[in-house]
C-alpha positions as CSV (number, residue, x, y, z in Angstrom):
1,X,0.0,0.0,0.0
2,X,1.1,3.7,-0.8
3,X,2.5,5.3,2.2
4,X,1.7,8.3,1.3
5,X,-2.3,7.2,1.0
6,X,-1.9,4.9,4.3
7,X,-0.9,8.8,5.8
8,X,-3.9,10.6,4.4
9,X,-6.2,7.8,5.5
10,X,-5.1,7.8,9.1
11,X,-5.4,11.6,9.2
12,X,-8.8,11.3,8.0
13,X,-10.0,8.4,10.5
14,X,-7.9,10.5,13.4
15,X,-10.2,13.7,12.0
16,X,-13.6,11.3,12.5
17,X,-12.6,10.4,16.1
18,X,-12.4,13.7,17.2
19,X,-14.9,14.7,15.8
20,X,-16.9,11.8,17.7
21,X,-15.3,12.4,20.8
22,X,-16.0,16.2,20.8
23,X,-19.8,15.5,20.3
24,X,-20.6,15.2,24.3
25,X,-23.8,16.1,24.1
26,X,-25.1,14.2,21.4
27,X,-26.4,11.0,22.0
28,X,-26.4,9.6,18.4
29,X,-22.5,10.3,17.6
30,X,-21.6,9.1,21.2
31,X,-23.0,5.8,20.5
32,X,-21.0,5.4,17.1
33,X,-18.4,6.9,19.0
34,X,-18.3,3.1,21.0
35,X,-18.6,1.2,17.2
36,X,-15.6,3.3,15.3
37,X,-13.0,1.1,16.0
38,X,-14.8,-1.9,15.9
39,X,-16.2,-1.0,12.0
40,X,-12.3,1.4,10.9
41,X,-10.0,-1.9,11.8
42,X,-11.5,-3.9,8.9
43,X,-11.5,-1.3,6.1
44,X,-8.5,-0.3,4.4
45,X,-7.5,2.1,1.6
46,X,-7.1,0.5,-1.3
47,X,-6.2,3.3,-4.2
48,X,-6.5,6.5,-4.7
49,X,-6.5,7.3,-8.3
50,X,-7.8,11.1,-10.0
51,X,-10.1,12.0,-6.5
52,X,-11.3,8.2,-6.7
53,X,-10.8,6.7,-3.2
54,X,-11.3,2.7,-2.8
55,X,-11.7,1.1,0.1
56,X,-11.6,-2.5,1.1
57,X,-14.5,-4.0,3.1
58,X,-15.0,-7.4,4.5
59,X,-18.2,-7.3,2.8
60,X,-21.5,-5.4,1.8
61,X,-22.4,-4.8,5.9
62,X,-19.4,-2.8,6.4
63,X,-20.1,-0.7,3.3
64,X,-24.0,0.0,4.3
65,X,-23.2,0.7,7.8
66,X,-20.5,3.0,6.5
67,X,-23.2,5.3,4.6
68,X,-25.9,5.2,7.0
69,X,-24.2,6.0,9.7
70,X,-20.7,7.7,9.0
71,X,-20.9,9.2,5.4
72,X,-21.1,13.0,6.7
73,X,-18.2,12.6,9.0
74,X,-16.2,10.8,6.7
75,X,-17.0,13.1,3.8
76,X,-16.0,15.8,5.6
77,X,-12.4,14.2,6.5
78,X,-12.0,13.3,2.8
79,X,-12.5,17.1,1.8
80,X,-9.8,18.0,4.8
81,X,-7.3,15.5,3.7
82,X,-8.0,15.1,-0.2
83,X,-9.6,18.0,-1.2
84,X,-13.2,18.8,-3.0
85,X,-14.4,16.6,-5.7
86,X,-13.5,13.0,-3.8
87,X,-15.1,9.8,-5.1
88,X,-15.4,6.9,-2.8
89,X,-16.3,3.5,-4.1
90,X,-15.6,-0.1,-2.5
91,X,-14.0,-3.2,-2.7
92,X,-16.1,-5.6,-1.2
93,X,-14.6,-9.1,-0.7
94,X,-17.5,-11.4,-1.0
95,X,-18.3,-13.2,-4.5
96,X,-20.5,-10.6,-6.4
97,X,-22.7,-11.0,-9.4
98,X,-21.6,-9.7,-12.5
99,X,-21.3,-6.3,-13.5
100,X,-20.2,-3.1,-12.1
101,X,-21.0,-1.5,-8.4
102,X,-22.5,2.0,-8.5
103,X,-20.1,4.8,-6.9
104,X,-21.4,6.7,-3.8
105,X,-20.5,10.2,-4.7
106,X,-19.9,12.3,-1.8
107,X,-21.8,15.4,-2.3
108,X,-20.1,16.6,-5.2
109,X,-20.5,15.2,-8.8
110,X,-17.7,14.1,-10.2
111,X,-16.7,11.5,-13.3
112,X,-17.5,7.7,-12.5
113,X,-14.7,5.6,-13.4
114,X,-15.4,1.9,-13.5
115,X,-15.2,0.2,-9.6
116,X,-11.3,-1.3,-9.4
117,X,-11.6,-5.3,-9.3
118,X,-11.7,-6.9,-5.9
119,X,-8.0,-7.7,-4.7
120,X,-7.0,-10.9,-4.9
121,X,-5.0,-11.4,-1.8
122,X,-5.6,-9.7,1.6
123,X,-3.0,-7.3,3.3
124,X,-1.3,-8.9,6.0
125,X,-2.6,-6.8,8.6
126,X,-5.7,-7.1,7.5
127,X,-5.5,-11.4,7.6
128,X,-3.8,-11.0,11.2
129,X,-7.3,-9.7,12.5
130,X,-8.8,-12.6,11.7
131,X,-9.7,-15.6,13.9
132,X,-11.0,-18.8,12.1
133,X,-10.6,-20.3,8.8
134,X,-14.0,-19.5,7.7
135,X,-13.8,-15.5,7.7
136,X,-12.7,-16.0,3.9
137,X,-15.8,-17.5,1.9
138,X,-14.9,-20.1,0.0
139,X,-11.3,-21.4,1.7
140,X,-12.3,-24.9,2.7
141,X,-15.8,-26.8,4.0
142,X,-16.7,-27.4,7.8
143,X,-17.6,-30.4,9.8
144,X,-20.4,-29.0,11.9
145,X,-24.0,-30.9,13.7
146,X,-27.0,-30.1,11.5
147,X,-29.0,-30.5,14.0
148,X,-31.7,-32.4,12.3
149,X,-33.3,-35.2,14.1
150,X,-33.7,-38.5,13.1
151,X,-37.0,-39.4,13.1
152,X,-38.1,-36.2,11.1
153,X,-37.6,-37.5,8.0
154,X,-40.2,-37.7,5.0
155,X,-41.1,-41.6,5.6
156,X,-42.3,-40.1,9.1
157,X,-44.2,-37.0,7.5
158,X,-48.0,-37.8,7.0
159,X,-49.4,-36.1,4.3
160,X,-53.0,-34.9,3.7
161,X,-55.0,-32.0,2.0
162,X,-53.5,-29.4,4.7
163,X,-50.2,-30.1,3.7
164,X,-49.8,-31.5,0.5
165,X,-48.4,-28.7,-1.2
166,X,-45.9,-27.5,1.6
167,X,-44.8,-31.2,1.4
168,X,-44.6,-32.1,-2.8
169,X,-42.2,-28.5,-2.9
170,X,-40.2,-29.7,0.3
171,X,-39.3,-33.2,-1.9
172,X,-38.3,-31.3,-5.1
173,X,-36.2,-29.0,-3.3
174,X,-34.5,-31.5,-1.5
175,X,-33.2,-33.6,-4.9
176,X,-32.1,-29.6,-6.1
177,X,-31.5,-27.9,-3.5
178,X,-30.5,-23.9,-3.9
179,X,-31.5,-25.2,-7.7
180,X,-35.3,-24.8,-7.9
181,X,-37.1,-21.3,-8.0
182,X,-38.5,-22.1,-4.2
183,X,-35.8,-20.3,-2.7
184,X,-36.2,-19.5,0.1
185,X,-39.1,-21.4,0.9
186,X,-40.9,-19.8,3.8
187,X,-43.3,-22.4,5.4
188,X,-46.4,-21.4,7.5
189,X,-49.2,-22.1,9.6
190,X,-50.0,-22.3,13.1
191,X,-48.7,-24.2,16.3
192,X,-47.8,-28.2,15.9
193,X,-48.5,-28.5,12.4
194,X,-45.7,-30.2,11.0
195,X,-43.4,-27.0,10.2
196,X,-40.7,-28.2,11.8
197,X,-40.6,-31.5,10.7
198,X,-41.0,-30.9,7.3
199,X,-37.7,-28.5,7.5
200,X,-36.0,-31.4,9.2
201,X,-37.0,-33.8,6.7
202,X,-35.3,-31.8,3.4
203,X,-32.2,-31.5,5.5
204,X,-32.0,-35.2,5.6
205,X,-32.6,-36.0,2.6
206,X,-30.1,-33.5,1.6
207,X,-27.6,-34.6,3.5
208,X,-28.2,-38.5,2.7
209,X,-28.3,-37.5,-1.2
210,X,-25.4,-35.1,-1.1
211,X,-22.8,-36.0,1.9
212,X,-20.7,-33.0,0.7
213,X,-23.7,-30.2,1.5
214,X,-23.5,-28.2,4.6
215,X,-26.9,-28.1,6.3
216,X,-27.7,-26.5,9.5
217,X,-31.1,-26.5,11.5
218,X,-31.3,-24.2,14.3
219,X,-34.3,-22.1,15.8
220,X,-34.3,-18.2,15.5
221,X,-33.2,-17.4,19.0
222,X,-30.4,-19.7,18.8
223,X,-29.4,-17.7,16.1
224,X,-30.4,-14.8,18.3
225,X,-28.7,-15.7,20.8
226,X,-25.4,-16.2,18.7
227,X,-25.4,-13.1,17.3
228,X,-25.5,-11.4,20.3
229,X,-22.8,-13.4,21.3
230,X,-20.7,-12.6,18.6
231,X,-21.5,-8.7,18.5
232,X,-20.3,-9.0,22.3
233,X,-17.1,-10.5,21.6
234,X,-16.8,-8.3,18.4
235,X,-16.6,-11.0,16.0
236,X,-20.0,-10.2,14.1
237,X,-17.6,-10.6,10.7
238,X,-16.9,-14.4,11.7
239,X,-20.2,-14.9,12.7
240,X,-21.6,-13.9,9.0
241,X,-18.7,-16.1,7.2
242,X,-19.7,-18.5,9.0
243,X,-22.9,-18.9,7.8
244,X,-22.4,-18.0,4.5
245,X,-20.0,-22.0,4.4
246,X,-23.6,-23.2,5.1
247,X,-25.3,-24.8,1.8
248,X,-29.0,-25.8,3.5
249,X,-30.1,-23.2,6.1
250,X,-33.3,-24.1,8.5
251,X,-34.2,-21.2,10.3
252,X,-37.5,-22.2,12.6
253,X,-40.0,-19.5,13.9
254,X,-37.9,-16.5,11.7
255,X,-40.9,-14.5,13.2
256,X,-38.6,-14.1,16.7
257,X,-36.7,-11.4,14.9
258,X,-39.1,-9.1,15.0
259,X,-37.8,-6.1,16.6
260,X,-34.3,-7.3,16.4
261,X,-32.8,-4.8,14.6
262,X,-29.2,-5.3,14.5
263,X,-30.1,-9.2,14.2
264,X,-32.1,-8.4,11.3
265,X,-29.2,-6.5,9.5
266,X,-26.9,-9.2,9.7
267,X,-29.3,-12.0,8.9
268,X,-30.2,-10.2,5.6
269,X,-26.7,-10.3,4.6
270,X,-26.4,-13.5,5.3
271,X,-29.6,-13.9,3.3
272,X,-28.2,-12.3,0.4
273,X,-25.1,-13.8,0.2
274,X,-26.8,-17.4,0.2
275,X,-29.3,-16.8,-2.4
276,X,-27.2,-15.0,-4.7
277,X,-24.5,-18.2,-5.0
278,X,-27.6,-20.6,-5.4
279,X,-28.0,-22.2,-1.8
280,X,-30.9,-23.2,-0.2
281,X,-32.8,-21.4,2.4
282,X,-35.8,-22.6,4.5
283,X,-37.2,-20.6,6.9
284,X,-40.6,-21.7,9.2
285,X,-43.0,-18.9,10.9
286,X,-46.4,-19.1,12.8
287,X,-47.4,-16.0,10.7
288,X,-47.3,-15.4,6.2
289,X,-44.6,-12.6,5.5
290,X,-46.7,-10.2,5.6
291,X,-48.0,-10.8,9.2
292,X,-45.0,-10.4,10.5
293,X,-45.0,-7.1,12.8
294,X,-41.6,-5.3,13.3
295,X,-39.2,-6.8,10.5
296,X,-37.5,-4.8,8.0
297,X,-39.0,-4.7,4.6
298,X,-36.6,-5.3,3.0
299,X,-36.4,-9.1,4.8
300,X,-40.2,-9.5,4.0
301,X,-39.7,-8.4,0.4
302,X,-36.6,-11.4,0.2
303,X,-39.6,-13.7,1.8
304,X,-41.4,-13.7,-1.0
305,X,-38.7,-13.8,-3.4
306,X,-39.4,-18.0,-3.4
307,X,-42.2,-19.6,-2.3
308,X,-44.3,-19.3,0.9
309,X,-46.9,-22.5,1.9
310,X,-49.0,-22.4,4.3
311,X,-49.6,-25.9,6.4
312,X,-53.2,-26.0,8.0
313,X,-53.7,-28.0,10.6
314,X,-55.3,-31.2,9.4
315,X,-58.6,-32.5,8.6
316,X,-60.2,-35.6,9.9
317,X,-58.8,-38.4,7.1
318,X,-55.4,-36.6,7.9
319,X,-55.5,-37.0,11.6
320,X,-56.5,-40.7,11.3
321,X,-53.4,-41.4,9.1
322,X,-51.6,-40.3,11.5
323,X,-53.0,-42.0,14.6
324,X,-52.6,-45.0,12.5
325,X,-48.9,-43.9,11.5
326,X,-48.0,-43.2,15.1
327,X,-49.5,-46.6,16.5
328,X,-48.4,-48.7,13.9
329,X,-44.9,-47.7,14.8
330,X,-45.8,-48.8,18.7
331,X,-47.1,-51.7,17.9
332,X,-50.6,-51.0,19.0
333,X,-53.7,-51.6,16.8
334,X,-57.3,-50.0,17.5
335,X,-61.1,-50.9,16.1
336,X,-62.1,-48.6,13.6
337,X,-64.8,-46.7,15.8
338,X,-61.9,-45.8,18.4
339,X,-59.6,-44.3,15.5
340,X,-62.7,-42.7,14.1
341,X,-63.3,-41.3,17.9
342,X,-59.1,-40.2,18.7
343,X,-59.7,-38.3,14.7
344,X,-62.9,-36.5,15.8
345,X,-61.9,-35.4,19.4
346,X,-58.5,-34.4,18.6
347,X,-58.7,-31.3,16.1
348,X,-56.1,-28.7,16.8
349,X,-52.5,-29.8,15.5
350,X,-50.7,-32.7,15.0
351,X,-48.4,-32.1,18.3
352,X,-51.4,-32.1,20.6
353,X,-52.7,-35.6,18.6
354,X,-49.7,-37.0,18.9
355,X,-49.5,-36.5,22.7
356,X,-52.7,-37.4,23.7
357,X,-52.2,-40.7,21.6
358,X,-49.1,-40.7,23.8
359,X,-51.2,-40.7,26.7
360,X,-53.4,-43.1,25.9
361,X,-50.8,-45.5,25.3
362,X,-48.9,-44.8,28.6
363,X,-52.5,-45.2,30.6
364,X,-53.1,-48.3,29.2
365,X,-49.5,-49.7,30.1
366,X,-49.3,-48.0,33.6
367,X,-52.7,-49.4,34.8
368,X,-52.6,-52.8,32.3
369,X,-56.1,-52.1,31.0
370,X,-56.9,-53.3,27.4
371,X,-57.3,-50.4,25.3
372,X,-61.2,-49.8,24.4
373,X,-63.6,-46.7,23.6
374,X,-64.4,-46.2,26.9
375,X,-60.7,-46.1,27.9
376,X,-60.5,-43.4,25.3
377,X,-63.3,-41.7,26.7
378,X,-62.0,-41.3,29.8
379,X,-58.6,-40.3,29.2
380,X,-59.0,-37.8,27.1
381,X,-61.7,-36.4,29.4
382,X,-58.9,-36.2,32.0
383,X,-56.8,-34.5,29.5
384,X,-59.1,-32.0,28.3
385,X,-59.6,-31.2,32.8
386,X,-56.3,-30.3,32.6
387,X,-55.2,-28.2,29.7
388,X,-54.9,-25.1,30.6
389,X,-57.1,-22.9,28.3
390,X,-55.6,-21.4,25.1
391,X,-55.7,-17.1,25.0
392,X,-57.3,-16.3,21.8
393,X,-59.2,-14.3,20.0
394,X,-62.3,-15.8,20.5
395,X,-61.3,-16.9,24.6
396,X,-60.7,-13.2,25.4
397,X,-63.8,-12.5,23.8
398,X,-65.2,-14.7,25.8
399,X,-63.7,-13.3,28.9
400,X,-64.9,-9.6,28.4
401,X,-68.5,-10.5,27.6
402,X,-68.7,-12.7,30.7
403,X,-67.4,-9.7,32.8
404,X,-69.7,-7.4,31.5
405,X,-72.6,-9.6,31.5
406,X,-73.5,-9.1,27.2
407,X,-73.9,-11.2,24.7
408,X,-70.4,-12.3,22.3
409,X,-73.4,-10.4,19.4
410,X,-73.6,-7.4,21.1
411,X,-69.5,-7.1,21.2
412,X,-69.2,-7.3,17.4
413,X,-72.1,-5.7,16.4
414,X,-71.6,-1.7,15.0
415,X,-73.7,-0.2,18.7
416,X,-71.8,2.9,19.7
417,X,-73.7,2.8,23.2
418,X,-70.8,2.9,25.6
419,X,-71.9,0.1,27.9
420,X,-70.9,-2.2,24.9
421,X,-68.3,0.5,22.8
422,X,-66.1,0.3,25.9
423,X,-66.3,-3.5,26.2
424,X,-65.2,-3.8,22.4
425,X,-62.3,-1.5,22.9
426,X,-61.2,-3.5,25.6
427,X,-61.4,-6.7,23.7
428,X,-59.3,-5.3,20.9
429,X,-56.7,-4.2,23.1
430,X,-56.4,-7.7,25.3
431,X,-56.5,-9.3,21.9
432,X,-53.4,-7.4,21.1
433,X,-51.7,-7.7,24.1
434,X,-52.5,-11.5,24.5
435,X,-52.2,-12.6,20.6
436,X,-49.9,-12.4,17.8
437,X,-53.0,-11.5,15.7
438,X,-52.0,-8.5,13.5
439,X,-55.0,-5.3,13.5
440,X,-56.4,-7.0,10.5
441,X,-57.1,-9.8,11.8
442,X,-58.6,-8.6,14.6
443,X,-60.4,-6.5,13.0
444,X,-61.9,-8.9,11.5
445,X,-62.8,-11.4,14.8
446,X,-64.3,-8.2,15.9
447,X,-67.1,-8.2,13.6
448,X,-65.3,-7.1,10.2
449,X,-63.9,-3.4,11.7
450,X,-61.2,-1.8,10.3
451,X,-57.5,-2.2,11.6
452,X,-57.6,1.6,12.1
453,X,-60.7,1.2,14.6
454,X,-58.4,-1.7,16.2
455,X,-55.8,0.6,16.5
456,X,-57.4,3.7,17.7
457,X,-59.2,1.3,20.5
458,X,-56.1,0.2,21.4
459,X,-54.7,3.6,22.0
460,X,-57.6,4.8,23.4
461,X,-57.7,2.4,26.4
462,X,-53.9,2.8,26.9
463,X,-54.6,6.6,27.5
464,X,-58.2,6.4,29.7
465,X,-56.5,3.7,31.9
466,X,-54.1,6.1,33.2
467,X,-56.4,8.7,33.9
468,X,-59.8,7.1,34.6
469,X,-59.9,4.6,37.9
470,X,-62.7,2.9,37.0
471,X,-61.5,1.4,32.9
472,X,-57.7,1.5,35.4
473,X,-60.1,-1.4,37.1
474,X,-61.4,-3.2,34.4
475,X,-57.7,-3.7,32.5
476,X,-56.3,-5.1,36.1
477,X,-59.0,-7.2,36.8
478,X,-59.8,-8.7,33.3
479,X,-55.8,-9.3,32.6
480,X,-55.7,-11.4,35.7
481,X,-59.0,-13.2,34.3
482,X,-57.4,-13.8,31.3
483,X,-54.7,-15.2,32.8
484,X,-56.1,-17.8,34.7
């Protein structure tokens, strides 16, 4: 590297620091103040050639964090050091698509020159920064633990009309994977469906087809949790190369990053730099794409860039191949009229079938009674006594008319008469606070009202309950009867 240019860059980064440090009284700059270092230690000047500074970047994070957060300051040192008129373009080391990268021209116009080709070795002080083999894409495969499980494999995986579709795509993209246009694929539907073990099931079958292929399963706060990890120990660059060695990513519930902002910028470059050199991402949520409160959208936007399928929780033929699946497995057989009974009773999701068959089985062991339809009867009788009620939609409504002593009619219907207004109001705001269920949709559990009506109650009971004792009353005492 040119002395001369190593000179003018450390001027520049020394006139950004104290700049940063100077700003006491502004929050903002004091907090990228604490992230300077961290970001300036992996970029380097590359050239400078007629006013055309390139800089070299670990990859496209480092130059996006550079021009949301630091392109003032810096375009101020630039026009210290350098002069008026300065260009700055990078040299991002990841593998790129074809073509040429735009300039960012730092308030001035200027003549674009074609971006200078990525390097093709690193500077030594740059490599000496770095702590594991994968930091460079591309230098050599991992051994790691997929994490899939065993039994969650496609012999395993019942299908039926709820999710036929969901399972047909999962098969073709496990014999391509990364190679089909349902990339990602973003499977969806509610609670114990079979999400999960679909997800599971391509990643076996990938990894029995293609030995080779790097697959990883993991749930979204695990990868949470090892971002946070890694941002701690300032390693958020060998977290990212780490998962862009990964040829099959499982992400389950992705709808956990909501509100993770920092999370979300890294897993969209990961994102990115996965799709865009053909591997394959699947990605599980209890919500579609568009349900999803609190994510960027420019994530939901990449959602849809595959395929989403939703998985509804199955119908009654479905739920019998199962039982029969399940049992046949233990060993245990049942008449027709006690499969036919387990199919009706049981309508929810596959996970709450599966254990109630479960317990069945173990009650019939444990007190060595023959299995019958009374047996059935009873056990599930004692199951249902102790489940713990589900908070929905329709259980808070439940709740609220009870309280009030009205009818579940009266609560939807379009009365503005306050003795059932205020009751509806309340309703749309436990529904929020106790659901996922986006304004629209409770909007539309409300009777059909719009989501701005679902918002404005919302608000409006968050106000009155800190001035008015009496609707301060009803929100304590119907949140602990929700509760319960």
């Amino acid at each position: 590297m040119d002395e001369n240019l190593t000179l003018i860059w450390e001027k520049c980064l020394q006139f950004m620091r104290d700049n940063l440090n100077a700003a006491e009284d502004n929050t903002d700059l004091k907090k990228l103040e604490n992230s300077f270092d961290l970001l300036f230690d992996n970029v380097r000047p590359v050239s400078l050639v007629s006013n055309n500074l390139t800089l070299l970047v670990p990859s496209d994070f480092y130059k996006e964090y550079i021009e949301d957060n630091y392109l003032s300051l810096l375009s101020a040192a630039l026009k210290k050091n350098i002069g008026k008129g300065v260009k700055l373009w990078y040299s991002v080391m990841e593998n790129k698509p074809s073509g040429q990268e735009k300039p960012i021209t730092l308030n001035v116009k200027g003549k674009s020159v074609p971006t200078p080709k990525m390097q093709e070795t690193l500077p030594p002080s740059f490599s000496a920064n770095l702590i594991n083999p994968f930091v460079v894409p591309g230098m050599k495969k991992i051994n790691i633990d997929s994490n899939l499980k065993a039994d969650f494999s496609f012999d395993n995986y019942v299908e039926g009309e709820s999710n036929k579709f969901a399972s047909t795509v999962a098969k073709s993209i496990a014999k391509r994977p990364g190679a089909t246009a349902f990339n990602p694929l973003f499977l969806y539907g509610g609670y114990g469906v079979g999400k999960t073990h679909l997800g599971h099931a391509v990643g076996l079958e990938v990894k029995h087809a293609y030995p080779e292929k790097v697959v990883l399963y993991l749930s979204s706060e695990k990868f949470i949790q090892q971002f946070v990890s890694a941002a701690k120990a300032h390693k958020q660059t060998e977290f990212a190369n780490f998962y862009q060695m990964v040829d099959v990513l499982i992400i389950d519930d992705i709808q956990f990053l909501s509100g993770k902002k920092s999370t979300q910028d890294s897993f969209f470059h990961i994102f990115d730099y996965l799709h865009q050199n053909g591997k394959q991402i699947i990605l599980t949520s209890d919500k579609a794409p568009v349900d999803i409160l609190d994510i960027q959208d420019r994530i939901v936007s990449r959602f849809k860039w595959g395929l989403s399928a939703e998985i509804k929780s199955p119908d009654f033929d479905t739920r019998r191949k199962i039982i029969v699946d399940k049992l046949s497995r233990d060993g245990i057989v049942l008449t027709e009229d006690m499969l036919d009974y387990l199919a009706s009773e049981v309508k929810t999701n596959v996970r709450e079938l599966i254990g109630v068959i479960n317990s069945v089985i173990a009650y019939s062991t444990i007190y060595k009674s023959d299995l019958s339809l009374e047996l059935l009867k009873e056990t599930i009788s004692k199951i249902a006594a102790n489940q713990k009620k589900v908070i929905n939609i329709p259980y808070i409504q439940e709740v609220v008319c009870e309280y009030f002593g009205i009818q579940r009619e009266q609560l939807l219907s379009k009365t503005r008469k306050r003795e059932i207004a205020l009751p509806r109001q309340l309703a749309m705001y436990f529904a929020k606070e106790f659901t996922n269920a986006t304004f629209n949709k409770i909007g539309e559990e409300m009777g059909g009202k719009d989501h701005s009506t679902v918002m404005y109650a919302c608000d409006t009971i968050k106000d009155v309950s800190k001035i008015d004792k009496e609707v301060k009353k009803y929100v304590k005492e119907l949140t602990e009867k929700i509760k319960q």
